[in-house]
GULUM-131793 format. One record per residue (C-alpha): residue number from 1; x, z, y. Coordinates in pm, 1 decimal. Each point is the difference from the previous one (the first is absolute). Example, Ala and Ser with C-alpha at 12.3 -4.5 7.8 and 13.67 -1.06 7.14 Angstrom:
2
(1 (1230.0 780.0 -450.0))
(2 (137.0 -66.0 344.0))
***
This chain:
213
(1 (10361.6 14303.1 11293.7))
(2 (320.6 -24.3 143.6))
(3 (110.1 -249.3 265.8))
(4 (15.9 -348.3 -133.0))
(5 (332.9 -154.9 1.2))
(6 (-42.9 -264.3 336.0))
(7 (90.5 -357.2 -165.1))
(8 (-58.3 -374.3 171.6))
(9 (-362.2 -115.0 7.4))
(10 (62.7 -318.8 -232.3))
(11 (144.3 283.5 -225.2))
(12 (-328.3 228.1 13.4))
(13 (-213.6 -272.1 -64.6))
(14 (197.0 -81.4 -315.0))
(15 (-57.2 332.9 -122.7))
(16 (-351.6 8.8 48.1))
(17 (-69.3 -369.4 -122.0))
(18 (212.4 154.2 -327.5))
(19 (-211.8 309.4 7.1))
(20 (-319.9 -169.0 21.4))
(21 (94.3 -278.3 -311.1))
(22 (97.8 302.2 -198.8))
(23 (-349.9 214.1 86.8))
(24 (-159.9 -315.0 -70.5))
(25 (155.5 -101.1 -368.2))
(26 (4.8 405.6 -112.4))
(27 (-358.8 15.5 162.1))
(28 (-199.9 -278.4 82.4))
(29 (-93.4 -120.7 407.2))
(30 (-210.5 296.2 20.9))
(31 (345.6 230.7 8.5))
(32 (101.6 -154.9 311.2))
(33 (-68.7 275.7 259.0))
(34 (204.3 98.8 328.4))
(35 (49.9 313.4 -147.7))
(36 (135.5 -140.5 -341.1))
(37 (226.0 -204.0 143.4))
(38 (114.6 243.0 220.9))
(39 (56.7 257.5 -303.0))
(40 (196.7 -244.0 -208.6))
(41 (273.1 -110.6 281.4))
(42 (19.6 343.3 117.8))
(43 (-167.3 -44.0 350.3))
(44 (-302.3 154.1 210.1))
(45 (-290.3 -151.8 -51.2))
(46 (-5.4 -102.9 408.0))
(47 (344.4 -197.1 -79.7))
(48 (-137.4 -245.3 -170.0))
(49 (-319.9 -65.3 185.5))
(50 (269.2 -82.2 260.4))
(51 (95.4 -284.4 -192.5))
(52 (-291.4 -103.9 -185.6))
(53 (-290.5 110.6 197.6))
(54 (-240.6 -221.7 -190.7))
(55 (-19.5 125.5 -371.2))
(56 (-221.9 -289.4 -82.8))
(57 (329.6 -257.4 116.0))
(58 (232.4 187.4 -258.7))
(59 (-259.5 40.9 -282.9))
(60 (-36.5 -396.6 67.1))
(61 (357.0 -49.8 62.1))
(62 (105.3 219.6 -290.7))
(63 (-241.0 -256.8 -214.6))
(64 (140.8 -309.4 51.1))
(65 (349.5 118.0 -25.4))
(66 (-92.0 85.5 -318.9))
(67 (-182.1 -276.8 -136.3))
(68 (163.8 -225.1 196.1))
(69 (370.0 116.6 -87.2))
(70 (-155.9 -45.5 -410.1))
(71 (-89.3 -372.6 119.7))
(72 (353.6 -27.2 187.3))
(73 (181.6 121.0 -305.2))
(74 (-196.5 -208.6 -283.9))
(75 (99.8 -346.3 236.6))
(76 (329.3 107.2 -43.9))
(77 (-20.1 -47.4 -376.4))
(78 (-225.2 -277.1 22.0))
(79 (210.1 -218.9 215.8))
(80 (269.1 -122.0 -262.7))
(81 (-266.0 -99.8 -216.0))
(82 (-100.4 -307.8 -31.0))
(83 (-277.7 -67.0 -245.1))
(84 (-385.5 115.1 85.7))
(85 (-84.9 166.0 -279.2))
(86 (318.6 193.9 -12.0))
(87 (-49.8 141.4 333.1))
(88 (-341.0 58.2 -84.4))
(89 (141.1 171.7 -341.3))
(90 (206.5 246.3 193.7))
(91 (-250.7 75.3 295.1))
(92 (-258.8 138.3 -303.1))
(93 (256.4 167.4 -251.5))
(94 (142.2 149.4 361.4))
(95 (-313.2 83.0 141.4))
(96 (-174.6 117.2 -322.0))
(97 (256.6 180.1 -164.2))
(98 (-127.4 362.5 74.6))
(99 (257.3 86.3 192.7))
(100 (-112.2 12.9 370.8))
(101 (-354.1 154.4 -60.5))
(102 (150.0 179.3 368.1))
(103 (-58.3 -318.9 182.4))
(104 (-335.6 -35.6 -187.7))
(105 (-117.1 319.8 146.6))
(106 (116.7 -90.2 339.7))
(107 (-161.9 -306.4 -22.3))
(108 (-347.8 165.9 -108.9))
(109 (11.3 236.1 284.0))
(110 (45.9 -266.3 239.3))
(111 (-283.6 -180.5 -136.8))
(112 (-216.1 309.5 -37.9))
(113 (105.0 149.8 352.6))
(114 (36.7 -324.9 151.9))
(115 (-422.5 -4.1 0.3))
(116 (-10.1 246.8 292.9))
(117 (367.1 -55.0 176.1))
(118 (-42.7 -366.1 104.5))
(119 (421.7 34.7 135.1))
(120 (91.7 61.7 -331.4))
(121 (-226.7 -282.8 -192.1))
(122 (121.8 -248.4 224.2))
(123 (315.8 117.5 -133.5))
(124 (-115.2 -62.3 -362.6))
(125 (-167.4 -287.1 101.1))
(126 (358.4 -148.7 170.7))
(127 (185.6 92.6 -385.2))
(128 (-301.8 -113.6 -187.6))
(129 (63.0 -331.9 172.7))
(130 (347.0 13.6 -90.9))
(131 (1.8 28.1 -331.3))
(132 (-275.9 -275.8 -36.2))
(133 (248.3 -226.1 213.4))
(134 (280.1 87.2 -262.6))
(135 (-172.5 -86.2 -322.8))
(136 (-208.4 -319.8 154.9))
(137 (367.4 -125.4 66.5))
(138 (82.3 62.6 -344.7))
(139 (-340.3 -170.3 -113.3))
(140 (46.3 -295.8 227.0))
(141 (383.6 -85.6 -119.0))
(142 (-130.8 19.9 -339.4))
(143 (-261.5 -240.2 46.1))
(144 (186.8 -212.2 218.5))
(145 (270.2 -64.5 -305.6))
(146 (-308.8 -35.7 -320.1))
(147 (158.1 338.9 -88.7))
(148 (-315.9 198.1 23.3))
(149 (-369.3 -150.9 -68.7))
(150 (-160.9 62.3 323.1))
(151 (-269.2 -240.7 143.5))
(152 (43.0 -127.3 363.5))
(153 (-49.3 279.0 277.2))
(154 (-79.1 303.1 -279.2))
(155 (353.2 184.7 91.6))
(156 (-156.5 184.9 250.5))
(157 (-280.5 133.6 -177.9))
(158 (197.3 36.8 -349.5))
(159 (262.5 216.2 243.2))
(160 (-261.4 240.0 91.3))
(161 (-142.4 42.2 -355.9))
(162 (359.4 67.2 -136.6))
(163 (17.3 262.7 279.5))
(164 (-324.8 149.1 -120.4))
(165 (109.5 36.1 -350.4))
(166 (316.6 150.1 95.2))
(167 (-133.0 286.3 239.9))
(168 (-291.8 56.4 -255.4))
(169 (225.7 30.5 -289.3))
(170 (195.9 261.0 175.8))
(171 (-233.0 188.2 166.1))
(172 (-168.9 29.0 -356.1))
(173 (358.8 181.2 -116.1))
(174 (-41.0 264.3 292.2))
(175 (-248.0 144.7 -188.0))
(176 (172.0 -76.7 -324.8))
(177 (-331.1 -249.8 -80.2))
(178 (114.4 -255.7 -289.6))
(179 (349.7 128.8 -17.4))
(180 (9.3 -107.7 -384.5))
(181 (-11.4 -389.7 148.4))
(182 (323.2 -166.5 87.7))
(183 (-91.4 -99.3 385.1))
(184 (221.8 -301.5 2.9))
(185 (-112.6 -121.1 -329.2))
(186 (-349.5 41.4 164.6))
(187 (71.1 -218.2 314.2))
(188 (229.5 -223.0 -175.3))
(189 (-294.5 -98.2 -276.9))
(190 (-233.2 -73.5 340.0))
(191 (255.1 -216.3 182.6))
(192 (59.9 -246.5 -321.7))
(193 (-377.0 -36.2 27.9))
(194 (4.8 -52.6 367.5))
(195 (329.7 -237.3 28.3))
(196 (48.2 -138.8 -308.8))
(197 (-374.2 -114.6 -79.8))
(198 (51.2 -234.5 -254.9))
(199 (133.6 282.5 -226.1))
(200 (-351.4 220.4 107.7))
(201 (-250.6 -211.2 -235.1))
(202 (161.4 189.4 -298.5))
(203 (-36.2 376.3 18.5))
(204 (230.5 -2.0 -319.6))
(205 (242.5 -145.8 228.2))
(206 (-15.0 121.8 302.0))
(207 (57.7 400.7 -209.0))
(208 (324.9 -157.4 -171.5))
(209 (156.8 -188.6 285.1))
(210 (352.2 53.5 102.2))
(211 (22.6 223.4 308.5))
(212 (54.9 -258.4 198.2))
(213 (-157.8 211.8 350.0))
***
């Protein structure tokens, strides 16, 4: 390998916070090694254990930029939005629309490595958190205004389910498991029932109802 062109350290970090996203979007968590990283940004191996001497820290770090910069960027289009429902509308159709089955496999490493690299699951743990935080905010505006049916102190709870269903549903499409179902549709059906419970007594109903989540 030829000598590496000598750049500023914020610089070198860049590119290996950049090379580490891509390995772990084209590969999954498990691609993160000194030696990959070193191979895509044209370094030796030793050059970036001089800046990240802790792999664990950059699989973790490389994590949360990535789930966390998905959270960063769907608050961005949530912001203008007024209404509950419409926010929660756009955070399913967004989140469910098949196109970021990436993050979903980022997001089932760190859940699946996280078991036996506690740095990294408090990482997942930290985002998990997050996006609970996010949609309990939605929940609790919604309530607040009549807007969405939720009983006293259930936001919290309802949050987490919402979060199940999502990660479920997508981790289901990894494996291309009920890809003849519309996700949203799915999730949408189950939040009418959850927030707008006087439609729920009908089944009929509850199938036909505008898409109001």
């Amino acid at each position: 390998m030829s000598r590496a062109i000598r750049k500023p350290a914020a610089e070198r970090r860049a590119d290996i916070t950049a090379a580490a996203v891509a390995l772990a979007l084209e590969e999954g968590l498990a691609g993160i090694t000194m030696r990959a990283v070193a191979t895509r940004i044209g370094v030796a191996p030793a050059l970036v254990a001089h800046y990240e001497p802790n792999m664990d820290e950059l699989v973790t770090s490389t994590f949360r930029a990535i789930v966390g910069g998905e959270l960063d960027e769907l608050e961005v289009q949530l912001s203008p939005i007024a209404s509950a429902a419409e926010k929660l509308d756009l955070l399913v159709s967004t989140l469910l629309d098949g196109s970021r089955d990436a993050v979903t496999h980022v997001w089932v490493d760190g859940w699946s490595l996280g078991r036996r690299n506690e740095t990294l699951a408090e990482g997942v743990r930290a985002e998990m958190d997050r996006w609970h935080a996010a949609i309990t905010r939605i929940l609790v505006a919604g309530s607040a205004t009549g807007e969405l049916g939720l009983r006293e102190g259930a936001a919290d709870a309802v949050a987490w389910q919402i979060l199940g269903m999502i990660d479920g549903l997508n981790a289901h499409a990894l494996v291309r498991w009920g890809r003849d179902a519309s996700r949203p549709d799915l999730l949408r059906s189950v939040l009418n029932a959850i927030l707008r419970p006087e439609t729920a007594q009908n089944s009929t109903e509850t199938t036909s109802l505008k898409r109001d989540f």
